[in-house]
C-alpha positions as a Markdown table, in Angstrom:
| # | Residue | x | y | z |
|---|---|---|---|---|
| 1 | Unk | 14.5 | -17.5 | 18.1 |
| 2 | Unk | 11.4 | -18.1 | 19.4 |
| 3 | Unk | 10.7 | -20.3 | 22.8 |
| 4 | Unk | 13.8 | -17.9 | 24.5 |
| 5 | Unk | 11.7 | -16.5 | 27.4 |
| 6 | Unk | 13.9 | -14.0 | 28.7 |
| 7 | Unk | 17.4 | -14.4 | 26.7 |
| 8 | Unk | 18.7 | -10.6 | 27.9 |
| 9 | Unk | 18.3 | -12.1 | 31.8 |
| 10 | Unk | 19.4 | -16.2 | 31.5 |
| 11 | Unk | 23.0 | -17.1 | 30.1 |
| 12 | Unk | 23.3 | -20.2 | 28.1 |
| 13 | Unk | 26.7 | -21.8 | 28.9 |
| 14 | Unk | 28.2 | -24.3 | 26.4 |
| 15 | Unk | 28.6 | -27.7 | 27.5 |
| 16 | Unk | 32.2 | -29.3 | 27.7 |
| 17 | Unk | 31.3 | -31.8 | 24.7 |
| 18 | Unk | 29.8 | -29.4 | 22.7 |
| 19 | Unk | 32.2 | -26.5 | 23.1 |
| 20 | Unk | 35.6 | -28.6 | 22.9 |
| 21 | Unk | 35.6 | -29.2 | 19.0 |
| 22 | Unk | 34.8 | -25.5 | 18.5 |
| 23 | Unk | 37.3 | -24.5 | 20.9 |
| 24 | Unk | 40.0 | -26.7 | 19.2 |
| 25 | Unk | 38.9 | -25.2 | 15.8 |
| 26 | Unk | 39.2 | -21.8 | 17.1 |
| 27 | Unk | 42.6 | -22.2 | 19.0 |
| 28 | Unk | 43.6 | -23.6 | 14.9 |
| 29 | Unk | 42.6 | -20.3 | 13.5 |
| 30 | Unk | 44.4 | -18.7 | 16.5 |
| 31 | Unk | 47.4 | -20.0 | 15.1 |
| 32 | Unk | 47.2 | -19.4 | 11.6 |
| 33 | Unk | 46.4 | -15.8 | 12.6 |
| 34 | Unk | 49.3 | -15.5 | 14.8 |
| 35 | Unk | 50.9 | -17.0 | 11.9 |
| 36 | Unk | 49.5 | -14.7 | 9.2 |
| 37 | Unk | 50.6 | -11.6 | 11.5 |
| 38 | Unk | 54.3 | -12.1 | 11.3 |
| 39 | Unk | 53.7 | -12.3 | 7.9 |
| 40 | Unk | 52.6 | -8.8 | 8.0 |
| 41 | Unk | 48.9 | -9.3 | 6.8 |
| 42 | Unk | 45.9 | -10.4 | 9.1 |
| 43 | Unk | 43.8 | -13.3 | 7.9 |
| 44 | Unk | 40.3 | -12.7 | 6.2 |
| 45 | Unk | 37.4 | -14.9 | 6.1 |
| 46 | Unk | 34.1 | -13.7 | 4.0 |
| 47 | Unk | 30.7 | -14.5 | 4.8 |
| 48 | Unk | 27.5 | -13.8 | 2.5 |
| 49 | Unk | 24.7 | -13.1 | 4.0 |
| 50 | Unk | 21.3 | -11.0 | 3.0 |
| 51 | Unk | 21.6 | -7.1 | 3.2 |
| 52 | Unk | 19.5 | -4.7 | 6.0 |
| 53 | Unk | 19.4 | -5.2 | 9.7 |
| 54 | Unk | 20.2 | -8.9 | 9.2 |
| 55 | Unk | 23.5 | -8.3 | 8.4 |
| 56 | Unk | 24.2 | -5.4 | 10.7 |
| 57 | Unk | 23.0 | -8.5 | 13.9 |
| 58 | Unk | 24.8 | -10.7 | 12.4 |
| 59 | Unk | 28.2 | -8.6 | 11.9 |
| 60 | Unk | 27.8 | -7.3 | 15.9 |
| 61 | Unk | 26.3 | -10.5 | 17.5 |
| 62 | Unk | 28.4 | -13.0 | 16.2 |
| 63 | Unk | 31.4 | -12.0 | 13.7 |
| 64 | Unk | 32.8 | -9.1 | 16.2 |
| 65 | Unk | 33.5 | -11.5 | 18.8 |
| 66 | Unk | 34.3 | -14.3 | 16.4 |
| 67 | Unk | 37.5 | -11.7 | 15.2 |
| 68 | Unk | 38.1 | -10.9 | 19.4 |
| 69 | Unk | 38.4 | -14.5 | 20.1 |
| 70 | Unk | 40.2 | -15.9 | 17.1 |
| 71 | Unk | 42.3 | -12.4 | 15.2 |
| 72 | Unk | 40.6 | -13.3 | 12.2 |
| 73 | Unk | 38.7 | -10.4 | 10.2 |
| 74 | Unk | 35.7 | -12.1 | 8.8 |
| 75 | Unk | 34.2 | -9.5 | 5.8 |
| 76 | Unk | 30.6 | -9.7 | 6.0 |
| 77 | Unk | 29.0 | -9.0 | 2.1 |
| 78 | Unk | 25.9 | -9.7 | 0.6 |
| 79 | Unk | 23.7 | -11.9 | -1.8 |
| 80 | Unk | 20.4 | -12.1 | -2.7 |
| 81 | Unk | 20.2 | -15.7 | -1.6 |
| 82 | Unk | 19.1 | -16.9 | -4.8 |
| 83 | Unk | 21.0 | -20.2 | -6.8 |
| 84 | Unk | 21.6 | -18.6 | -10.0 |
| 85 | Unk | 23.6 | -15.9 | -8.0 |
| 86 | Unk | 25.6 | -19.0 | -6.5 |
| 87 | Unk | 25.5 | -20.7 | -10.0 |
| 88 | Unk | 27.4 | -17.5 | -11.7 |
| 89 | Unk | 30.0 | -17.4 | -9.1 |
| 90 | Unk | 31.0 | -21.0 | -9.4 |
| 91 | Unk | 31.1 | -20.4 | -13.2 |
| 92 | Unk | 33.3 | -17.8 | -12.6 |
| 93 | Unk | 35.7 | -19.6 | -10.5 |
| 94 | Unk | 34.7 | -17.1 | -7.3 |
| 95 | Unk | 35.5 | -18.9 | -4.2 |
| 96 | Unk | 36.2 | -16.4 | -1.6 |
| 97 | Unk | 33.0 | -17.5 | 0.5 |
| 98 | Unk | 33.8 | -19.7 | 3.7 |
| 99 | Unk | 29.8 | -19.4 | 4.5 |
| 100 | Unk | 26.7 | -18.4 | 3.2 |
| 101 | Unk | 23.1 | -17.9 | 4.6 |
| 102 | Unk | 20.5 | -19.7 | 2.7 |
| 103 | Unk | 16.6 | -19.6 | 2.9 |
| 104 | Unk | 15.7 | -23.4 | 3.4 |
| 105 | Unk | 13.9 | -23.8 | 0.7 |
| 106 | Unk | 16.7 | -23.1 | -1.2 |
| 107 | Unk | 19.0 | -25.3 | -0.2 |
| 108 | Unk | 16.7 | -28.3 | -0.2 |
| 109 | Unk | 16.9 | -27.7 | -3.7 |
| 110 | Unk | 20.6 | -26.6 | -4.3 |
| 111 | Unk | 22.5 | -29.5 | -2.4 |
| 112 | Unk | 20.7 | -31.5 | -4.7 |
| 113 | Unk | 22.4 | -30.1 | -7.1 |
| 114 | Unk | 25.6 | -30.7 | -5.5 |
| 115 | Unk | 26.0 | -26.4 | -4.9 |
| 116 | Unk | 26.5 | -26.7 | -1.2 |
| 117 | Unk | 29.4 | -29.5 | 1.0 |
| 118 | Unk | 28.0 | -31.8 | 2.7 |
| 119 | Unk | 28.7 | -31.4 | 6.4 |
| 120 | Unk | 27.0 | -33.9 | 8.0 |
| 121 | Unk | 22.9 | -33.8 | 9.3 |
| 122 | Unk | 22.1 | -32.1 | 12.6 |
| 123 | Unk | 19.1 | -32.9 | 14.9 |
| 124 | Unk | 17.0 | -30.0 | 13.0 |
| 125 | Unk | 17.6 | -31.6 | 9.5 |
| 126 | Unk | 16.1 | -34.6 | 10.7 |
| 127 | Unk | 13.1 | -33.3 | 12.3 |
| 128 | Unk | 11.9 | -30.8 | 9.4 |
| 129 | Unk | 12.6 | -33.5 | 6.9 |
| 130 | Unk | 16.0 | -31.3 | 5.3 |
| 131 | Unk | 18.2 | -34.7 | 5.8 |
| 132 | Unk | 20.6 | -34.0 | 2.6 |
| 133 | Unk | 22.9 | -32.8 | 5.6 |
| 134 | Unk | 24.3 | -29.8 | 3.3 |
| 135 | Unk | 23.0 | -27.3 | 6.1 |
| 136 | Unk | 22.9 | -26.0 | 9.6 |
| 137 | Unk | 19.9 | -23.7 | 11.0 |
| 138 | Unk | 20.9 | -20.3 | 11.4 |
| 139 | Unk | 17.9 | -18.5 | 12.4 |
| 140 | Unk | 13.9 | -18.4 | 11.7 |
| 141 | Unk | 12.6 | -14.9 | 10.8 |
| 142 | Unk | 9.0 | -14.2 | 10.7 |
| 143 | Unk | 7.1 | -12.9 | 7.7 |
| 144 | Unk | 4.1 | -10.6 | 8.3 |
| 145 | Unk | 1.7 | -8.3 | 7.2 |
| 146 | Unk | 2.8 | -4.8 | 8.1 |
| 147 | Unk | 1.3 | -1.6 | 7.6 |
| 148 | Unk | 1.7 | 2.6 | 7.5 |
| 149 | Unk | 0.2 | 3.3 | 11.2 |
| 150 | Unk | 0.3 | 7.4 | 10.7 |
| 151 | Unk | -2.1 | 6.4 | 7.4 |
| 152 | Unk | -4.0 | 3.4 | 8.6 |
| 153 | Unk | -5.2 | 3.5 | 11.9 |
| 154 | Unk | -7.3 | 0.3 | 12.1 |
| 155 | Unk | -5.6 | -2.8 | 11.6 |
| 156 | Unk | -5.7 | -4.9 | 8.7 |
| 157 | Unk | -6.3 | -8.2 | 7.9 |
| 158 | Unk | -5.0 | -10.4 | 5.0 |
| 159 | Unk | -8.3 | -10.0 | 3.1 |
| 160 | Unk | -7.7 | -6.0 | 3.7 |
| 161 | Unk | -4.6 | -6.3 | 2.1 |
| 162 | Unk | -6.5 | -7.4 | -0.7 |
| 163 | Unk | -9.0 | -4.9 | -1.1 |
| 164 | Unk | -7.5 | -1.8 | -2.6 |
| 165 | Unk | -10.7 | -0.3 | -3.0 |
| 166 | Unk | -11.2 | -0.2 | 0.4 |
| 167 | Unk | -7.4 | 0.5 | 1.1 |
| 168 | Unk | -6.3 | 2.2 | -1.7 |
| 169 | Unk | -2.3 | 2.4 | -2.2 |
| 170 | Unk | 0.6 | 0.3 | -3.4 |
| 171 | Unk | 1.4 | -3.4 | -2.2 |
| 172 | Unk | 4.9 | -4.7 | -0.8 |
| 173 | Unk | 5.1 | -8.5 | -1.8 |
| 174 | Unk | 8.2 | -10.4 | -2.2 |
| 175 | Unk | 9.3 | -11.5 | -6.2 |
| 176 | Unk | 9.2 | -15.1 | -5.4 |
| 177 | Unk | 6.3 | -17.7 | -5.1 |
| 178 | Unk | 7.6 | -19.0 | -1.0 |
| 179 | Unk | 5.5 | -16.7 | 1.0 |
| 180 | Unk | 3.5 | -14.8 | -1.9 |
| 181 | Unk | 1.2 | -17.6 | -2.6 |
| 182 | Unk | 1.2 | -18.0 | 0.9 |
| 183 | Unk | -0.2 | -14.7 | 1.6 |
| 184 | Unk | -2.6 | -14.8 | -1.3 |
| 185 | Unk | -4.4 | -18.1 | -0.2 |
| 186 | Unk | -4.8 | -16.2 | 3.2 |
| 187 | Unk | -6.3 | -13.5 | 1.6 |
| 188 | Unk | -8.6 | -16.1 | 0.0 |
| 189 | Unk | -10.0 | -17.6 | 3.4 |
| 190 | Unk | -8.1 | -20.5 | 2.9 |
| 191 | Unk | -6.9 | -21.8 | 6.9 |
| 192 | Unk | -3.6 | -21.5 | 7.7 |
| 193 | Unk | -3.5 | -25.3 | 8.4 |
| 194 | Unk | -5.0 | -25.7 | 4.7 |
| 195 | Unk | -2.5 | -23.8 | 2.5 |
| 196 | Unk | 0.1 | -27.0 | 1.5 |
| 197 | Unk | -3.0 | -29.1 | 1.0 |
| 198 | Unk | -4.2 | -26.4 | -1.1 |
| 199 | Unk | -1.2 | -25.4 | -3.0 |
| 200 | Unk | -0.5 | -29.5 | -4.0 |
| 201 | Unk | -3.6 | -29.4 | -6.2 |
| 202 | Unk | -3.2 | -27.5 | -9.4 |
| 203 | Unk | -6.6 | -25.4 | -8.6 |
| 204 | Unk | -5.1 | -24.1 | -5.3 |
| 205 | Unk | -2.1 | -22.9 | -7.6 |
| 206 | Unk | -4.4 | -21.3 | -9.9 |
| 207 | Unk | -6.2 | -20.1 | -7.4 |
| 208 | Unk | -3.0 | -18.1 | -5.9 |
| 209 | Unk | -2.1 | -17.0 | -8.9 |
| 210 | Unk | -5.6 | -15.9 | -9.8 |
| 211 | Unk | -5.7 | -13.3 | -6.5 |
| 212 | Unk | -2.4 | -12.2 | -7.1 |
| 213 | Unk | -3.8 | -10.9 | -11.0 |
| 214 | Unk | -6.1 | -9.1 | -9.2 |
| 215 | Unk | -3.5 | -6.9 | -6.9 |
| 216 | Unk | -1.1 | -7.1 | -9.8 |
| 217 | Unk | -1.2 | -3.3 | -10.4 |
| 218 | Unk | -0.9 | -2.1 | -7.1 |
| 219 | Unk | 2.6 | -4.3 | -6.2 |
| 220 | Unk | 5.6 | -3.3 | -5.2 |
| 221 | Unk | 8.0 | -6.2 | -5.5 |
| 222 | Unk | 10.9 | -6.8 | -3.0 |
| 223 | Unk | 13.8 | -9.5 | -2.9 |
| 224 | Unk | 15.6 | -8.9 | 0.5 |
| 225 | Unk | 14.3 | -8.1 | 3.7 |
| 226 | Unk | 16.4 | -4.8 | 3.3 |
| 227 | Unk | 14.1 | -4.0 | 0.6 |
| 228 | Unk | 10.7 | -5.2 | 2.2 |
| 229 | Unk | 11.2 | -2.4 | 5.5 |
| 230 | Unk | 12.2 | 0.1 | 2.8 |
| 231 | Unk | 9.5 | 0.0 | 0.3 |
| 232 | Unk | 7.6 | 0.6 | 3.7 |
| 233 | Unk | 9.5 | 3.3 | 5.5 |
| 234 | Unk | 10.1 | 5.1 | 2.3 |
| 235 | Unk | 6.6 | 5.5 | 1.4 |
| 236 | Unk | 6.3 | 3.9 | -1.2 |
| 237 | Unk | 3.0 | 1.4 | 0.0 |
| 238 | Unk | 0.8 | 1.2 | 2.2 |
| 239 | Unk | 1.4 | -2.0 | 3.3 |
| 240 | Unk | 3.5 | -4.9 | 2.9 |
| 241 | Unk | 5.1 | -8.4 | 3.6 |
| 242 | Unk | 7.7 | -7.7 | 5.4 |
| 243 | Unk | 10.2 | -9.7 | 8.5 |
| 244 | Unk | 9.2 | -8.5 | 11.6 |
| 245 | Unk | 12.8 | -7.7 | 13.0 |
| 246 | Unk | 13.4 | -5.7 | 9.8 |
| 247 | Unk | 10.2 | -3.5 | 10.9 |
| 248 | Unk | 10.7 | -3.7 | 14.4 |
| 249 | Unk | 14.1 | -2.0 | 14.2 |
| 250 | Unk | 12.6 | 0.4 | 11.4 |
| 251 | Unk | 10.1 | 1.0 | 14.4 |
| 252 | Unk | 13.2 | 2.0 | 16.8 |
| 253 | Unk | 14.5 | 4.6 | 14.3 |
| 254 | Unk | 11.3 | 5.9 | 13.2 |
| 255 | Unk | 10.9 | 9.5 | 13.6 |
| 256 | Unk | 7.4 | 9.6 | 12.1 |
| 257 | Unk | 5.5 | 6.7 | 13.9 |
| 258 | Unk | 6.1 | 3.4 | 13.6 |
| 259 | Unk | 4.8 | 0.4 | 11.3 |
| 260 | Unk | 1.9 | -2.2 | 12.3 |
| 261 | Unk | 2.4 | -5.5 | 12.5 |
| 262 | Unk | 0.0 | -8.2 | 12.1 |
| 263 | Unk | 0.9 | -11.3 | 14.1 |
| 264 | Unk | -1.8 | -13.9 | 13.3 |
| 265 | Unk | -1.8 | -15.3 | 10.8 |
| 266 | Unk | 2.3 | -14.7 | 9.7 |
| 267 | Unk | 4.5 | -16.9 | 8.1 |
| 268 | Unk | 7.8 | -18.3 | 9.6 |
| 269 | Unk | 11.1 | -18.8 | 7.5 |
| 270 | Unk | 13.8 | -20.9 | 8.3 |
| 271 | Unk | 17.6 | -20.0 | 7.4 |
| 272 | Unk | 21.0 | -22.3 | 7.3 |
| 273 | Unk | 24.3 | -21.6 | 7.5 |
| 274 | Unk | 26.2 | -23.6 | 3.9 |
| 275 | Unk | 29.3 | -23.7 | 2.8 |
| 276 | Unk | 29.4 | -23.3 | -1.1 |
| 277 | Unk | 31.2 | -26.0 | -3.4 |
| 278 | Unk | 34.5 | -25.6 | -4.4 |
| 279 | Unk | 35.6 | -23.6 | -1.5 |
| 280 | Unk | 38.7 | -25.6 | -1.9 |
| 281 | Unk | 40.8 | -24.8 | 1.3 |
| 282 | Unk | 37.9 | -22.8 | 2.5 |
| 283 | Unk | 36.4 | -25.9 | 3.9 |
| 284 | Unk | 37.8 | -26.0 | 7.1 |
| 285 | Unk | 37.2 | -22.3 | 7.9 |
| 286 | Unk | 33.6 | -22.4 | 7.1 |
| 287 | Unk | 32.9 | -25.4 | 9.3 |
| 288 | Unk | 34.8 | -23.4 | 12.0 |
| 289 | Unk | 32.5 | -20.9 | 10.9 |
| 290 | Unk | 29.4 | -22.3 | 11.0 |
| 291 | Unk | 30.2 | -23.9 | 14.2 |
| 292 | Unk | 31.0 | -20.9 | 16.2 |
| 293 | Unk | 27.5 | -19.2 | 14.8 |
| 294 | Unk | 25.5 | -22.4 | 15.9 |
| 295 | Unk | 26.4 | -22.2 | 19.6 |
| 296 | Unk | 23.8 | -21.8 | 21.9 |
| 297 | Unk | 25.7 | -18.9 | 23.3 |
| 298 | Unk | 25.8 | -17.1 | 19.6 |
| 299 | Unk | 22.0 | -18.2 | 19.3 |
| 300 | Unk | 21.4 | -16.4 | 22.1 |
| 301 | Unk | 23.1 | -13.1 | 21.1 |
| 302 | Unk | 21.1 | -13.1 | 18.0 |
| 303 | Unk | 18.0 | -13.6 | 19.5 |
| 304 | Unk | 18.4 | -10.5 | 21.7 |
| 305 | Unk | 19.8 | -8.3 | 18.6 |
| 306 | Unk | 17.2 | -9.4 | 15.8 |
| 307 | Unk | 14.0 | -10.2 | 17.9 |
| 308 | Unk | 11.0 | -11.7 | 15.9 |
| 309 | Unk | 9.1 | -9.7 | 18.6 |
| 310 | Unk | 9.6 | -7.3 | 21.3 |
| 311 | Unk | 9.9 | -9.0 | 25.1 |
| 312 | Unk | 6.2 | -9.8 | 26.2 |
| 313 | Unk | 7.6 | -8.9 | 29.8 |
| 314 | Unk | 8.2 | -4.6 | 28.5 |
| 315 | Unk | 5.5 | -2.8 | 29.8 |
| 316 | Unk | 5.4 | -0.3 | 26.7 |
| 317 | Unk | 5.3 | -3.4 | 23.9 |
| 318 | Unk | 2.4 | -5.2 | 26.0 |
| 319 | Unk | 0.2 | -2.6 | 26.8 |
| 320 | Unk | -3.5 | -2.4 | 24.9 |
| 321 | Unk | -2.3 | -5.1 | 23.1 |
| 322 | Unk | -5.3 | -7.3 | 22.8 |
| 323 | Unk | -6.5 | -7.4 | 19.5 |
| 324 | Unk | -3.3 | -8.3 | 18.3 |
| 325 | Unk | -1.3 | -11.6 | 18.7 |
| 326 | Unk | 2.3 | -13.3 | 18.4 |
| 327 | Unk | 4.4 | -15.6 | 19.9 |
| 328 | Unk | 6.9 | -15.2 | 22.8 |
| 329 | Unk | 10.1 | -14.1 | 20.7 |
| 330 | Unk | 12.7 | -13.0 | 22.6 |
| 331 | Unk | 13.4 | -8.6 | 21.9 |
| 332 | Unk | 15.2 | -5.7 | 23.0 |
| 333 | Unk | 14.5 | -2.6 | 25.1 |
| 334 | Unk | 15.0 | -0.1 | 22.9 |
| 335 | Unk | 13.5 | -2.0 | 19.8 |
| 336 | Unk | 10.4 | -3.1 | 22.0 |
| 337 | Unk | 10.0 | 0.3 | 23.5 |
| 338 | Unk | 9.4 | 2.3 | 20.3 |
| 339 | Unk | 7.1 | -0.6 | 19.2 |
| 340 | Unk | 3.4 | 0.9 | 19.0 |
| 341 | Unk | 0.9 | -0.6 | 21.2 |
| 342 | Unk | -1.3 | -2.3 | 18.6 |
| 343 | Unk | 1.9 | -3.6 | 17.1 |
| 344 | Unk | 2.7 | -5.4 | 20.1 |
| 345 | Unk | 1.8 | -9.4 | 20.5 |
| 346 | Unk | 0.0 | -10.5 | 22.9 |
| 347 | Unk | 1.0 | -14.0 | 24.6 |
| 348 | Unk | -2.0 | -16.5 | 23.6 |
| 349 | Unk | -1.5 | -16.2 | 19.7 |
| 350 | Unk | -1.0 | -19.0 | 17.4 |
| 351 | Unk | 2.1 | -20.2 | 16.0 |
| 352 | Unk | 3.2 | -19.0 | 13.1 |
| 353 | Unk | 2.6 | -21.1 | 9.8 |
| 354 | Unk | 6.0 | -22.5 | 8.6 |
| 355 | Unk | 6.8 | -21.8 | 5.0 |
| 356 | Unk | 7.6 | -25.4 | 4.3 |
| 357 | Unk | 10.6 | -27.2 | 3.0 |
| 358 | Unk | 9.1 | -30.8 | 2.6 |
| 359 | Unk | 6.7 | -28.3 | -0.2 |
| 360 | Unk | 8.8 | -26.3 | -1.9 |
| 361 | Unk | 11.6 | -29.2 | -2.2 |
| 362 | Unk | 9.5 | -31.0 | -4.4 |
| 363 | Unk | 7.2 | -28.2 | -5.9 |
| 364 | Unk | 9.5 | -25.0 | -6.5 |
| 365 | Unk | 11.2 | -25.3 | -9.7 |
| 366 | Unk | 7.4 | -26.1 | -11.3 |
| 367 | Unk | 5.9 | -23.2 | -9.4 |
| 368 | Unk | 8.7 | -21.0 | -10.1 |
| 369 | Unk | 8.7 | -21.6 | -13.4 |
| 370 | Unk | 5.1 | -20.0 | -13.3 |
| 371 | Unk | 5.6 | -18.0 | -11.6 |
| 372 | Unk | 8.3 | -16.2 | -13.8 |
| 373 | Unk | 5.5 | -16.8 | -17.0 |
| 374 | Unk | 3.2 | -14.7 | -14.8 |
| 375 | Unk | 5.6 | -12.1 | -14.1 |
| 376 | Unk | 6.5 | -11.7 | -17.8 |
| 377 | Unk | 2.2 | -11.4 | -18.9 |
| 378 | Unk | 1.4 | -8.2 | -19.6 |
């Protein structure tokens, strides 16, 4: 989403090449709709993605127009994105789902398990190293440190998020190792350009784990961004790890101030688009799927409707925005105009530090397996 200077002022226009198998697919489900009216029924596609604002940019920026275009209802439910989810439908025979959004991490290690068809490798899979070709990118979403403004005035840093002496009050952090020991070598001093380095040697993973014992009474645990915006906005932490779009829209709504946002250091996370195994006739209608949300046109729509951050250009969002920083992502109006001006990025900041797939491909099912033992101490 990021690198879209102005996406609410430019139109991108879909080449010929590029838009003629997509076109060909849709005129296909054009037909079987036409087909499934006289009939006296309307045809339904289902797509699983992760609940909150997500799903609510995802259902106006992409399916609405998908059903315009094609007459095909697509019913948008949610998951938590997690393989044992995934694991219980296929044991069950369930498979209703023509697409599902996937963190990255997760499907490095799920097409290896044959969960997910393979559909062929894009451009992306190739550069980040994902080449199993089981997935499409969907979308990055950035993961910050975010904060109660109306009860912390000064902004924090990762080592403050620490410190609940200093900060007394409750801690948002997601139930999973991918971001969490992240965040706690952060807190730790470790670089940003350090933490794989560190995490690869068994000492950097005791060393996570050892700072997360020492906040362990004072977490809130969250598994969807949903949850991370409202363990926020309901009060019930001070701060938290949360997606910046999720707070940013939490922001817009806010009647009681809005929610900081730290922008350096943050954490980036990619999504893909999958089609699960043994979607039998399915098949077809998900790659139509996934192809139609791919599209630098759809891209575009959901750049402008879940921004990573508000439009640098906004005068309200950029404004006494100096101590804070974050990259060019593409926003809103009315999101980047409720935005508070501390909140705001200001253009120079570094990149965000990918959570990384190459990592968690070959480490996740050790550190997870940890991790769970740690959750389970008393």
């Amino acid at each position: 989403m990021s690198g879209l200077k102005n996406p609410a002022r430019s139109r991108v226009t879909v080449s010929r090449r590029a838009a003629t198998p997509v076109l060909a697919m849709l005129a296909l489900l054009v037909g079987h709709a036409h087909d499934a009216a006289s009939r006296g029924r309307a045809p339904h596609l289902v797509v699983a993605t992760l609940p909150g604002e997500l799903k609510a940019a995802q259902t106006e920026a992409l399916w609405r127009p998908f059903t315009r275009e094609t007459r095909t209802v697509v019913d948008v439910v949610t998951w938590d994105g997690t393989l044992s989810q995934l694991r219980q439908r296929l044991r069950a025979r369930k498979h209703d789902w023509s697409l599902a959004l996937i963190e990255d991490t997760t499907l490095s290690v799920g097409c290896g398990q044959g969960l997910f068809l393979h559909t062929g490798n894009s451009p992306r899979d190739k550069t980040t190293g994902v080449s199993d070709g089981c997935g499409v990118h969907a979308l990055s979403v950035d993961l910050a440190l975010t904060w109660d403004a109306s009860k912390l005035q000064t902004a924090p840093t990762w080592a403050d998020f620490w410190d609940v002496a200093r900060h007394p009050g409750k801690r948002g952090l997601r139930c999973d190792p991918r971001g969490t020991l992240e965040a706690a070598l952060l807190s730790d001093g470790v670089p940003p350009g350090d933490i794989y380095a560190t995490l690869a040697t068994p000492e950097g993973v005791e060393r996570a784990f050892k700072r997360l014992s020492q906040l362990r009474p004072y977490i809130v645990w969250w598994s969807t961004p949903e949850e991370a915006a409202r363990i926020l906005t309901s009060g019930a932490a001070l701060m938290g790890t949360a997606p910046t779009a999720e707070i940013l829209a939490a922001n817009a709504r806010s009647k009681s101030g809005p929610f900081g946002i730290l922008w350096s250091p943050r954490l980036r996370v990619d999504y893909d688009w999958v089609i699960p195994a043994g979607s039998g006739t399915n098949t077809n209608q998900g790659k139509t799927l996934e192809d139609w949300a791919t599209a630098p046109e759809q891209f575009q729509a959901m750049a402008i409707r879940y921004p990573s951050a508000p439009l640098p250009a906004d005068p309200v969002a950029t404004s006494g925005s100096s101590r804070k920083s974050g990259d060019q992502s593409s926003g809103t109006k009315d999101v980047a105009t409720n935005v508070a001006p501390e909140s705001a990025p200001v253009n120079d900041t570094p990149p965000p530090l990918p959570i990384s797939s190459a990592f968690w491909r070959d480490h996740l099912p050790a550190i997870e397996t940890r991790f769970d033992q740690w959750l389970a101490e008393r």
